[in-house]
C-alpha positions as CSV (number, residue, x, y, z in Angstrom):
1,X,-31.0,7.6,-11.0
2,X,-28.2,5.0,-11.2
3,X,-28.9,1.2,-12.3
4,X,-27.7,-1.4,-10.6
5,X,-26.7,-5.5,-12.0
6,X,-27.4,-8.5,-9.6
7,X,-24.2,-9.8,-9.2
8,X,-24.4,-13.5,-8.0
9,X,-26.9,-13.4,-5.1
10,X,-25.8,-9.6,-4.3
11,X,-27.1,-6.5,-5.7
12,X,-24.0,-4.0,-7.6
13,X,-23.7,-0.8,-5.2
14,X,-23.3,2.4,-7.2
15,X,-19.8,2.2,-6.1
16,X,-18.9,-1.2,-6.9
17,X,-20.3,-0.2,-10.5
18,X,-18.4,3.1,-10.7
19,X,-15.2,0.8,-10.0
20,X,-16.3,-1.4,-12.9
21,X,-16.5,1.0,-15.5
22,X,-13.3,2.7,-14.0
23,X,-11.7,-0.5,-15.2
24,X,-13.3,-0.6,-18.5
25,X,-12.1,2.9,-19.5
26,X,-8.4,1.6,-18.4
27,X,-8.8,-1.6,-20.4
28,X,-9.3,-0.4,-23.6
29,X,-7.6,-3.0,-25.8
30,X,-9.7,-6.2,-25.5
31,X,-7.0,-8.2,-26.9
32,X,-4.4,-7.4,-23.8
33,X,-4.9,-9.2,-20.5
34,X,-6.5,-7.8,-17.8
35,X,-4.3,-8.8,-14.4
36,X,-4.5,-7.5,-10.9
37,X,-1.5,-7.5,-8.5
38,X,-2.8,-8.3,-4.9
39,X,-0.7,-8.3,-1.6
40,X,-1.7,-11.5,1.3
41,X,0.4,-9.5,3.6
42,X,-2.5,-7.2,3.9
43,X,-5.3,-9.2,2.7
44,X,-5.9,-12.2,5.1
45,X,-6.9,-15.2,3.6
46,X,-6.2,-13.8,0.1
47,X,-5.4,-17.5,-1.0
48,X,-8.1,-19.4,0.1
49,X,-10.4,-16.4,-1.5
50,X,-8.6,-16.4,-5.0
51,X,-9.2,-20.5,-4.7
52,X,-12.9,-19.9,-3.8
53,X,-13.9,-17.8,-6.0
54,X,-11.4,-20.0,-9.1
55,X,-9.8,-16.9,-9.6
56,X,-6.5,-17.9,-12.0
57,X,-3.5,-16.9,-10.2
58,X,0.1,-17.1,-9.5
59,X,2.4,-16.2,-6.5
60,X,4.9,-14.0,-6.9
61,X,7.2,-15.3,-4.6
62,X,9.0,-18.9,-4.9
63,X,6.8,-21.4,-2.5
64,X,9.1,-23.0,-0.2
65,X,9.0,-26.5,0.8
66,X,10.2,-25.6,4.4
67,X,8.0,-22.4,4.8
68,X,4.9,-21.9,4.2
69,X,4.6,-18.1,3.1
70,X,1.1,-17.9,1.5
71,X,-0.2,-15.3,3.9
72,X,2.7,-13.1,3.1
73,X,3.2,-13.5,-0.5
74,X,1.8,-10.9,-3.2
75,X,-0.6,-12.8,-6.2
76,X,-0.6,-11.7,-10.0
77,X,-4.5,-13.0,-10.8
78,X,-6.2,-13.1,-14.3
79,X,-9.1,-10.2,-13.6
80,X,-12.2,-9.8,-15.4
81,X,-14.6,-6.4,-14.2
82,X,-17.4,-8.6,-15.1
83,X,-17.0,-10.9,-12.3
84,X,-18.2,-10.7,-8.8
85,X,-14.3,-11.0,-7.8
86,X,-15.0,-6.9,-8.4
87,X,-18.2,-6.7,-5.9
88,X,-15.6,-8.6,-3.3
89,X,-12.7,-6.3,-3.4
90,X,-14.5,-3.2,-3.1
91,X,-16.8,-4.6,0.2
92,X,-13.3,-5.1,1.1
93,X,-11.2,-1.5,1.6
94,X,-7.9,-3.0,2.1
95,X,-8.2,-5.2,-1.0
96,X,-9.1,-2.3,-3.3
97,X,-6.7,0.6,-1.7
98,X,-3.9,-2.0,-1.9
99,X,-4.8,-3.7,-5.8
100,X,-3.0,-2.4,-8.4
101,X,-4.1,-3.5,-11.9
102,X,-2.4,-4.0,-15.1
103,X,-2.8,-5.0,-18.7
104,X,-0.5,-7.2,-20.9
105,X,0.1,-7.9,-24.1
106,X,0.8,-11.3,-22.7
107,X,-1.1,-14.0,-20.7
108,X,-1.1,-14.8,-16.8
109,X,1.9,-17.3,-17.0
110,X,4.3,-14.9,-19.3
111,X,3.3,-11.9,-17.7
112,X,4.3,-13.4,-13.9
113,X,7.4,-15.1,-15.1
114,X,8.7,-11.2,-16.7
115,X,8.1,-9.4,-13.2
116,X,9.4,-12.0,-10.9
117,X,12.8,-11.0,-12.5
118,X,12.3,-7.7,-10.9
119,X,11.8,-9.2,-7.2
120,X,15.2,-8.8,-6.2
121,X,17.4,-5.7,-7.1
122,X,19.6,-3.6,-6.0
123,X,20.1,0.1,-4.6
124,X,22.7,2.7,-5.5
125,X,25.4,1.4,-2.8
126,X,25.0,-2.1,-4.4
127,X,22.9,-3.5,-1.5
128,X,20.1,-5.8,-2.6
129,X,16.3,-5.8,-1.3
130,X,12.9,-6.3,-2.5
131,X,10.9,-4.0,-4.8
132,X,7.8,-4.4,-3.9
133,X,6.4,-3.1,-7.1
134,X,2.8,-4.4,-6.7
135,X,2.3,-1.8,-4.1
136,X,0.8,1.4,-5.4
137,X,2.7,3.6,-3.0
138,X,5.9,1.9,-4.7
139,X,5.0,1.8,-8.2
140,X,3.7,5.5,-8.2
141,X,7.3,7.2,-7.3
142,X,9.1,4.8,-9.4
143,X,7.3,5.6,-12.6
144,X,7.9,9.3,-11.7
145,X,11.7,8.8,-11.5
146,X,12.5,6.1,-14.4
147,X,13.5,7.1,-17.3
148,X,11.4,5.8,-20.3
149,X,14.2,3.2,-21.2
150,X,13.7,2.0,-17.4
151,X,9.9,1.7,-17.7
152,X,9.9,-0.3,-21.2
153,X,12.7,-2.4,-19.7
154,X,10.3,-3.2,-16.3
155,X,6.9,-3.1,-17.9
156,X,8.1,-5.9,-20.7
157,X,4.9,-6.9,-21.9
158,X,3.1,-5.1,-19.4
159,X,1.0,-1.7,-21.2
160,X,-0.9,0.0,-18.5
161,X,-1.0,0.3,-14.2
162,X,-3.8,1.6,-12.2
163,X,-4.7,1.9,-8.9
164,X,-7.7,3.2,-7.0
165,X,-7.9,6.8,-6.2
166,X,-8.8,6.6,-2.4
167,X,-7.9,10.7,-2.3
168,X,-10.0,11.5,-5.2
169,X,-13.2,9.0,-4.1
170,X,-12.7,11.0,-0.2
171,X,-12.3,15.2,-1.6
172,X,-15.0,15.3,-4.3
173,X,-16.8,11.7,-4.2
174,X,-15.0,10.7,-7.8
175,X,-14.4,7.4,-8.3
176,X,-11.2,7.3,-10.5
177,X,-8.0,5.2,-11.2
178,X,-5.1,7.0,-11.6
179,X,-3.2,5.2,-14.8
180,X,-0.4,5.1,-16.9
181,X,0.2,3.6,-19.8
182,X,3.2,3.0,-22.4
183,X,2.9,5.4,-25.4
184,X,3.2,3.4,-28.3
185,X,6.3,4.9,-29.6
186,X,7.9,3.4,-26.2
187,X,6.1,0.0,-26.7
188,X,7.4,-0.4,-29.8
189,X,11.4,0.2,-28.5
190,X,13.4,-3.5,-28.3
191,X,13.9,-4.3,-24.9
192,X,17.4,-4.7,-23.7
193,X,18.8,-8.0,-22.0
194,X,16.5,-8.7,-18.9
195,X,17.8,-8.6,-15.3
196,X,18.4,-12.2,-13.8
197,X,20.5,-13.3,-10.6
198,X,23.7,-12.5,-11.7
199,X,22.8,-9.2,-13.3
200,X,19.8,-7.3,-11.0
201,X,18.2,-4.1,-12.0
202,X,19.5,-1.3,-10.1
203,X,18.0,1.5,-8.9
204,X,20.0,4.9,-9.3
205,X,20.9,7.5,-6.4
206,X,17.8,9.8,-7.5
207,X,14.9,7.1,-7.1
208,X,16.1,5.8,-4.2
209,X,15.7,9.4,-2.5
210,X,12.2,10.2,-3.9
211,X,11.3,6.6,-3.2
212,X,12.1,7.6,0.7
213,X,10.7,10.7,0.3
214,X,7.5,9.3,-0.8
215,X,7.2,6.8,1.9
216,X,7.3,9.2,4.5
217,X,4.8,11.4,3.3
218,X,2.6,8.5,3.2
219,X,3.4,7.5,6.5
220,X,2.8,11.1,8.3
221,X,-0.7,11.0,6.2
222,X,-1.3,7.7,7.4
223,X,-0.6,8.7,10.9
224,X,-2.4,11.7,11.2
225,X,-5.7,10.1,9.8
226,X,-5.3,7.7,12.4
227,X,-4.9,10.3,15.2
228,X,-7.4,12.3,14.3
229,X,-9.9,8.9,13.8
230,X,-8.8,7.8,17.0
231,X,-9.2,11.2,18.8
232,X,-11.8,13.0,17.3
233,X,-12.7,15.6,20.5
234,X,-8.6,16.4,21.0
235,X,-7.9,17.1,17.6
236,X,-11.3,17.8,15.9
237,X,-10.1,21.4,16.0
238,X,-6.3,20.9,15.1
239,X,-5.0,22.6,11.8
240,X,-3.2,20.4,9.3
241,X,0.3,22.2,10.3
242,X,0.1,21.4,14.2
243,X,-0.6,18.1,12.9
244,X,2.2,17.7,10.8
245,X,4.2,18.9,13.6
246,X,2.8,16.2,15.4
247,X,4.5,13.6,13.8
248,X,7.3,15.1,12.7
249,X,8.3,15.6,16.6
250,X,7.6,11.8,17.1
251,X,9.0,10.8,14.0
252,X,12.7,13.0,15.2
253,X,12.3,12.1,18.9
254,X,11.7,8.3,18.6
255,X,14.8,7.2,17.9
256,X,16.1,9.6,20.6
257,X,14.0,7.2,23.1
258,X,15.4,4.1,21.6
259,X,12.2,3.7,19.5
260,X,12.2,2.3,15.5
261,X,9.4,1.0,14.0
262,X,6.5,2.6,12.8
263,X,4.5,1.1,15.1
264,X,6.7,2.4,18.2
265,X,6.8,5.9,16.7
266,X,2.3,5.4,16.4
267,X,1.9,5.0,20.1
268,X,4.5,8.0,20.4
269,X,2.3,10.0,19.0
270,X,-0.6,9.0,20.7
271,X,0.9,9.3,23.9
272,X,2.2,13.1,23.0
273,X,-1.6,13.4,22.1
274,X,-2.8,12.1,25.3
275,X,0.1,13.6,28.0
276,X,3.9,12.7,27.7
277,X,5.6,13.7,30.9
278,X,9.4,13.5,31.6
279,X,8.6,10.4,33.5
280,X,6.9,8.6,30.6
281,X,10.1,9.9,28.7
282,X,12.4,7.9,30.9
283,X,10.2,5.0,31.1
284,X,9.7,4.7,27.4
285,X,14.5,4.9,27.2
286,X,14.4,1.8,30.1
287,X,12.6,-0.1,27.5
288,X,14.2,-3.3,26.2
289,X,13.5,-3.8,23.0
290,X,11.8,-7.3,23.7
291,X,8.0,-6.4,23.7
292,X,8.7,-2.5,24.0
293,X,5.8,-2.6,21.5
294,X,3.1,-4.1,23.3
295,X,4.6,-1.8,26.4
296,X,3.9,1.2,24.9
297,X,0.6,0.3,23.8
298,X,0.3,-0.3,27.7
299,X,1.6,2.9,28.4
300,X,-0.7,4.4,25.9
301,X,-3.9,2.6,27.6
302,X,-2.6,3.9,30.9
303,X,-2.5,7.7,29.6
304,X,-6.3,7.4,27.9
305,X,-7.3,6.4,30.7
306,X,-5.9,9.2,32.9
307,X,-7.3,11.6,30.5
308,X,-10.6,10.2,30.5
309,X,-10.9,10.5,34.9
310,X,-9.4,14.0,34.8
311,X,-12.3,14.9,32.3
312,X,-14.8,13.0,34.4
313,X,-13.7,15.9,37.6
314,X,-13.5,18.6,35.5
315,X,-17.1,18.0,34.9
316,X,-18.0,17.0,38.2
């Protein structure tokens, strides 16, 4: 039978403690920091938490005295599994799915002033954006396409990243982080001048594809869990490859109907779930792009609810 610690005026779930010694088998050299990466664009209030709970912590991106972009910006925070920092991020799904963790040879301060040079790069046409390298789903395909020479030269004093297997935890109920870490051979390799404004890191032609490749499998998984969550009797039944053709179609056929985002292309897909008629076609195309969003999700209501009064006769 599993123990469990009081942690402040909580008791440890089985799952909080599996988490914690997750953690313990990634941090294995005491004498490295222990650091967590954490996104306030998907974790509201994730500043005034990390100031409750005097958490150590810097933001990644520059605080600007005209904008005030704490809700948006991603944290490096000093981490300790001991602390019931842990027990909050994994009552919190979003915090734990979207935390990835690291350990350095170096402290808070040094470790946070080495990745903010990687912020801004650049991709194979010379065009420059954000990597947004604190995001699992980013980090993953980039490790799998750099060479070692381009993870020693990112990582810097950086030795390990892990994440939270949510796919793991949901097929076989094992709690696990996937991690990599430097060999010591690479560790041990000089590190070559470091990018700054005048000289980015650039990504080649090869990681840029997998990188897109990547985020749209996560986004057709993403979608189809919702689908299915959101219509369990229409699709309990449906097979993974009429799902994937699902999205596919409204992934194609949304730009087709003057549609872009990923949230356009969501209620697409729930209104080919739900009935898409040639009229809704034309009405979706006379959309202007002004609050075409909040239209659709309109449109959507409208469908569910004409679904849910021709079931009502068919069973009357």
């Amino acid at each position: 039978m599993p123990t469990t610690e009081t942690v402040g005026w909580q008791q440890e779930t089985p799952f909080t403690a599996g988490i914690r010694n997750a953690l313990r088998a990634v941090w294995t050299v005491r004498e490295e920091s222990l650091l967590v990466m954490l996104d306030a664009a998907h974790i509201p209030n994730l500043h005034i938490m990390l100031r409750e709970l005097n958490i150590q912590n810097l933001p990644l991106f520059r605080e600007s005295p005209e904008e005030n972009i704490l809700h948006v910006t991603p944290f490096l925070a000093r981490f300790s599994p001991s602390e019931i920092f842990l027990h909050w991020m994994t009552m919190n799904p979003t915090v734990l799915e979207t935390a990835l963790f690291c350990t350095s040879t170096e402290p808070l301060e040094q470790t946070h002033a080495h990745l903010r040079r990687f912020l801004l790069v650049k991709d194979e046409t010379g065009r420059q954006m954000y990597f947004r390298f604190w995001d699992p789903r980013v980090i993953e395909p980039f490790l799998q396409s750099s060479t070692p020479e381009e993870r020693r030269w990112f990582c810097g004093p950086v030795r390990s990243l892990a994440y939270y297997d949510k796919a793991k935890f949901q097929a076989e109920s094992k709690i696990q982080l996937l991690n990599w870490r430097m060999s010591p051979e690479l560790a041990a390799t000089p590190l070559k001048p470091l990018p700054d404004v005048h000289r980015p890191f650039q990504f080649r032609a090869g990681q840029m594809r997998l990188f897109e490749q990547h985020m749209l499998e996560g986004y057709d998984q993403r979608l189809i869990a919702y689908l299915k969550d959101r219509y369990p009797k229409k699709l309990a039944e449906a097979k993974p490859e009429t799902m994937q053709r699902l999205v596919t179609t409204a992934r194609q056929n949304g730009p087709q109907l003057g549609l872009q985002s990923g949230r356009e292309i969501t209620y697409l897909a729930e209104l080919m779930v739900v009935g898409l008629d040639d009229a809704r076609k034309q009405s979706i195309r006379s959309l202007p792009p002004k609050g075409r969003a909040d239209a659709l999700a309109a449109m959507v209501e409208e469908s569910r609810q004409e679904s849910r009064q021709d079931a009502k006769k068919e069973s009357q």
